[in-house]
C-alpha positions, 0 to 999 in steps of 0.5 A: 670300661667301654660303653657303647652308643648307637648300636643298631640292634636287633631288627625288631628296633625301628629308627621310628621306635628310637626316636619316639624312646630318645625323645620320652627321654628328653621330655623326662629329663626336662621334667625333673629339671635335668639337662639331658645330654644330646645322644653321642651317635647325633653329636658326633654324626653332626661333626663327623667330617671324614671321609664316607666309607672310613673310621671316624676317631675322636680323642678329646683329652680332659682338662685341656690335656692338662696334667699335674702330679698326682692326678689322672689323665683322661682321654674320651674317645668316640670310634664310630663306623662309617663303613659298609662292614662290621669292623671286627672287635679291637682295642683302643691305645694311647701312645705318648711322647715323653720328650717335650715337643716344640710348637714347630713340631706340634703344627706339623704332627696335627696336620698329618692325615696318618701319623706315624705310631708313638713308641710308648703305649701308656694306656689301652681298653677294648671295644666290641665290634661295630656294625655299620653307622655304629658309635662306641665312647670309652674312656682311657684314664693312666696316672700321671705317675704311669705316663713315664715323661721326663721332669720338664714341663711341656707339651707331648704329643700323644695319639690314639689308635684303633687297632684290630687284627694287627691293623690300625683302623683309624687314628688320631693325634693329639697331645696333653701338657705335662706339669712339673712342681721342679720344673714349672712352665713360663707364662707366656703371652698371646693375643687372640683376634675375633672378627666381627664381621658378617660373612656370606653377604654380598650387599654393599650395606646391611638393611633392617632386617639383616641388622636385626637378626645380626644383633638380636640376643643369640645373633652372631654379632652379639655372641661374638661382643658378649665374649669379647666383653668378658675377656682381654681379646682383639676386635676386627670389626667391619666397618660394614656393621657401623656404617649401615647402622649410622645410615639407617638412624632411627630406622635401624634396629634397636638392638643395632644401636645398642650393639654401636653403643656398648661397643663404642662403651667398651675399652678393648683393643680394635682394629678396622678391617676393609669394607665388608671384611674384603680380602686386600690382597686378591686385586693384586694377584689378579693384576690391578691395585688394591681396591678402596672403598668409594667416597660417599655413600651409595644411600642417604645424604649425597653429601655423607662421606663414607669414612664419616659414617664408618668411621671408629676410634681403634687402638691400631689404625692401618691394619691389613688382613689377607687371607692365607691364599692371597699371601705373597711379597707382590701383596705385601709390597702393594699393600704398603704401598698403598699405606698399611702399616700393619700387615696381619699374614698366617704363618704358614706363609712366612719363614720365620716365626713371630709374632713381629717380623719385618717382610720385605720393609713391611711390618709384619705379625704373624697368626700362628696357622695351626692355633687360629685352626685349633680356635676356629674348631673349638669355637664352631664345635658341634659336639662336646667331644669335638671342642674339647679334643680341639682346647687340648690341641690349642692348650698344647701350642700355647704351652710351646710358644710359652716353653720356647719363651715367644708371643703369639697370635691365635685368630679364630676364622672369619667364614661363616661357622657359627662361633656357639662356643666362643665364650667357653672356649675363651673361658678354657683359655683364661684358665690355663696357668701358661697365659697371660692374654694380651693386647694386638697393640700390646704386641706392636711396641715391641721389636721385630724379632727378625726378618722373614719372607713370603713361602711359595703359595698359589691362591688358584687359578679359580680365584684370580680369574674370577676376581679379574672378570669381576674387575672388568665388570666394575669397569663396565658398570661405571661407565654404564653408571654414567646415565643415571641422575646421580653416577656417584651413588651406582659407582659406589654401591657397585665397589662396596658389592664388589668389596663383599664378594672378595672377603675371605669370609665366602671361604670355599664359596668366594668364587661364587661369590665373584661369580654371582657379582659378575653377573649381577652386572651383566643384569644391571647393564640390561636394564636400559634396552630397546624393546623389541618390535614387529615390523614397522610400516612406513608409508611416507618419504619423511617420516620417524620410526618410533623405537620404545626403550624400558627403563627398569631401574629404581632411578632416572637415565638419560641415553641417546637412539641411534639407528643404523640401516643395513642397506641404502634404502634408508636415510636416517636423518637424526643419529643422537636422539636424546631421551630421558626415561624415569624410573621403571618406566617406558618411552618411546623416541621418534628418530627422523628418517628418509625413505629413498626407495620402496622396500623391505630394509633391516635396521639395527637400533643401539643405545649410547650414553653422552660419550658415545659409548654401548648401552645394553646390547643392540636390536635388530628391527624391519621396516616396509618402506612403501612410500609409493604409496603416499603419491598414488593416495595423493593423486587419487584423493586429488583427482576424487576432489576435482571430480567432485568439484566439477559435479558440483559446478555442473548441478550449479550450472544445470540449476541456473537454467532450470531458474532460466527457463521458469522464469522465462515461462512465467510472463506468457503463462500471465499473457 
């Protein structure tokens, strides 16, 4: 029997009424001590991600889509309407392989966006038209007895469809696995990967405060080390995480360096991934070699290497992890030959399955694509339904690979969903009677189970051309970084920048990322530059123009003024003017220069470092050269001396006769 949610009603309900109803609800359900549920049209509202104006279909079969029997399947199916129209009533159906499906087969029928109809309906409800934005949730149950497989033990492919009219309206594959008492199932062994990274930033180290909300109780950080505690699983850790920690010391969170020290008690398998999870693979596409990560720090001890501070004991060393889109035999040659040993690639890429393979003489393990697309759903699921119809997908291809008797390996992604559901979804994993977890290493003793090569793939024009711009702008900023009182730690920050915006952790947003990176540089590269000026006035033959230059960076540089007159008016005496400007702050430089005649002359001012090389872009300035002037002033003021000179000998000479003259009077006075 249906039962519908989300239904609009009649229009006397307004969402404003609703809400205050689903939040009295909940404060009663709280009230008594209840966990109430989250109202089905919210969850699947924040999962839907079909297309607008469709029939989004979410099947979720229980228990993992296991079956025994003498038990009963149930399939939870949401239908909700995201049309524009009332959908006309209809049924439910759910059609069933009876053969057993092999894993091959099972990633291709997951990944159609419209699969084909299965002959064998097995079970069937009705569900009552559907207004816009509508949800409907029913329940499909059949005994085990009624499903009319074969007595193999296995996975089948099963689907639901919405069918009204004699049209499917929306549908949805999925899959239960059949368990038979004559014939069970081989336990099969997998390994599954957790990244523990810290996706979407692009600093080249974690600061206090990004390290405190990684760690703290409900960070992403310490979700992913609390499951992986529990369970027997792989970490990829960030060396990033280890490195920022050890740098800040006691500056660092505390639950920072209890995350270091649980992590370094723990004694599950590891492996290092590169520098803030970066993406090994895509320097090559784009022409160049794979990226290292500098020597040193670009923070702290000067005389702190790098590799020291990063530095943790993995059970696998030499580990490289491309992402799906960067893939290729160019990458995988490159990647050994700058001393891989291990090369972890998506078998969507490869033609041959794993889980070890040799691809062109590099030792290769293969992820199985379709089970890391399960994991990575079922660990970031928003809703009930949706993790649980992707455990059963997962479910089904480890019950194949286990079937067909070959090891696998399930990854969950390492973008920046918020893995929630982690530790439940490892929990459903442990439970399943065909798994026994297993170590990465584990799987490297063995032997390669054959050769393979690289499928035809394209990382997109997009990607390549902006990993190229960003490699061109870390080209520039290392000779730019020459200025600086220490290069070492600019060159080094700006290649760890770099590193964290090529991780596949950016995921569709990577080509910002490289963007953002770009420009960055462009930022940092003018902020050594001449400040601009009003015309300049000079009223002397020899003189120095004073040219101010701004200095806003957090350190001391050191550059040379050069200046270039456009005409010959001008005769610049000096062309390497050396100043040393402290951090965030200004200076001017005194260039010498020659006026050769009166007149108005254009200058153009540039900064170099010791090589010789631009520094920020060049300016533009004017000078008024009246040097006439300095002549004009200094005969005038020689002739105002000499006339004031001659006035004063003429009063000197007029006083002396007046004393004549008196004291020639003053004897015929006395007669």
């Amino acid at each position: 029997m249906s039962v519908e949610r989300g239904h609009r009603g009649s229009r006397a309900t307004s969402p404003r009424i609703a809400s205050r109803a689903i939040s009295l609800l909940l404060a009663v359900g709280v009230a008594l001590g209840i966990a109430p549920l989250a109202p089905v049209s919210l969850a699947i509202a924040a999962e839907a991600d079909a297309e607008t104006g469709g029939v989004t279909l979410v099947a979720a079969p229980a228990e993992a889509g296991l079956v025994r029997q003498g038990t009963m399947l149930t399939v939870r199916v949401t239908v909700r309407n995201d049309t524009e129209e009332t959908l006309p009533a209809g049924e439910v159906v759910l059609s069933l392989d009876s053969g057993v499906t092999t894993g091959q087969e099972l990633a291709a029928w997951f990944a159609e966006d419209a699969p084909r109809a299965l002959d064998r309906a097995v079970t069937r409800d009705t569900v009552r038209a559907l207004e816009p934005g509508a949800v409907a949730v029913l329940d499909l149950r059949v005994g085990a007895g009624e499903l009319g497989v074969d007595a193999r033990s296995g996975p089948r492919r099963a689907l639901v469809e919405l069918r009204a009219d004699g049209d499917v309206l929306g549908s949805d594959p999925t899959s239960v696995v059949w368990l038979s008492s004559a014939d069970p199932l081989p336990v099969g062994r997998s390994a599954i990967v957790l990244p523990l990274t810290t996706p979407g930033l692009d600093a080249a180290l974690l600061d206090a405060e990004q390290l405190a909300a990684l760690t703290a109780e409900g960070g992403s950080l310490t979700r992913t080390l609390e499951a992986a505690a529990e369970h027997e699983v792989t970490l990829a850790l960030d060396p990033r995480i280890v490195a920022s920690t050890r740098i800040l010391g006691e500056d660092a969170p505390e639950s920072a360096r209890d995350l270091l020290e649980r992590l370094e008690a723990s004694e599950g398998d590891s492996f290092s991934l590169d520098w803030a999870d970066a993406d090994p693979a895509l320097p090559v596409l784009a022409g160049d070699l794979p990226l290292e990560a500098p020597d040193r720090a670009p923070a702290g001890d000067a005389s702190s290497s790098l590799e020291e501070l990063a530095a943790w004991t993995h059970a696998t060393t030499a580990v490289a992890w491309p992402s799906t889109a960067t893939t290729s035999d160019e990458a995988l040659a490159a990647l050994v030959e700058s001393g891989a040993q291990t090369i972890l690639a998506p078998s969507s890429r490869l033609s041959s399955e794993g889980p070890l393979l040799t691809v062109g003489g590099a030792r290769v393990l293969a992820i199985d694509s379709a089970l890391s697309t399960a994991l990575a759903e079922a660990a970031s699921a928003r809703s009930s339904q949706a993790w649980t119809s992707a455990v059963a997908r997962a479910s089904a291809l480890l019950a194949a690979s286990a079937a067909e008797g070959r090891d696998v390996i399930g990854s969950v992604d390492r973008d920046a969903r918020s893995a929630l559901r982690l530790t439940d979804l490892l929990d459903a994993l442990d439970e399943l009677p065909w798994r026994t977890p297993t170590a990465l290493s584990a799987l490297l003793l063995g032997t390669p189970s054959g050769t393979a090569s690289v499928t035809e793939g394209s990382a997109g024009e997009a990607l390549t051309e902006a990993m190229s711009g960003a490699l061109a702008a870390e080209e520039a900023d290392r000779d730019f970084a020459s200025i600086t009182a220490d290069p070492a730690a600019l060159i080094a920050e700006r290649r760890l920048e770099l590193l964290a915006a090529s991780s596949p952790g950016w995921a569709h947003e990577r080509v910002d990322a490289l963007a953002a990176f770009v420009a960055s540089s462009e930022r940092l590269r003018s902020s050594v530059q001449v400040v601009d000026s009003s015309p300049i006035l000079l009223l002397t033959d020899r003189t120095s123009v004073p040219i101010t230059i701004q200095n806003s960076l957090d350190e001391s540089v050191t550059v040379f003024v050069s200046v270039a007159p456009a005409t010959g008016q001008l005769r610049v005496l000096d062309q390497r003017v050396e100043v040393t400007l402290e951090p965030d702050s200004s200076a001017q430089a005194l260039v010498p220069v020659q006026s050769l005649t009166n007149g108005t002359v254009d200058i153009t001012v540039s900064l170099r470092d010791s090589e010789g090389r631009p520094v920020g872009e060049s300016t533009s300035f004017e000078l008024n050269l009246q040097a006439g002037w300095e002549t004009a002033g200094t005969i005038a003021i020689a002739a105002v001396v000499a006339l004031l000179f001659a006035i004063g000998i003429i009063r000197n000479i007029r006083k002396r006769r007046r004393r004549l003259a008196a004291s020639e009077r003053e004897p015929e006075d006395a007669s």
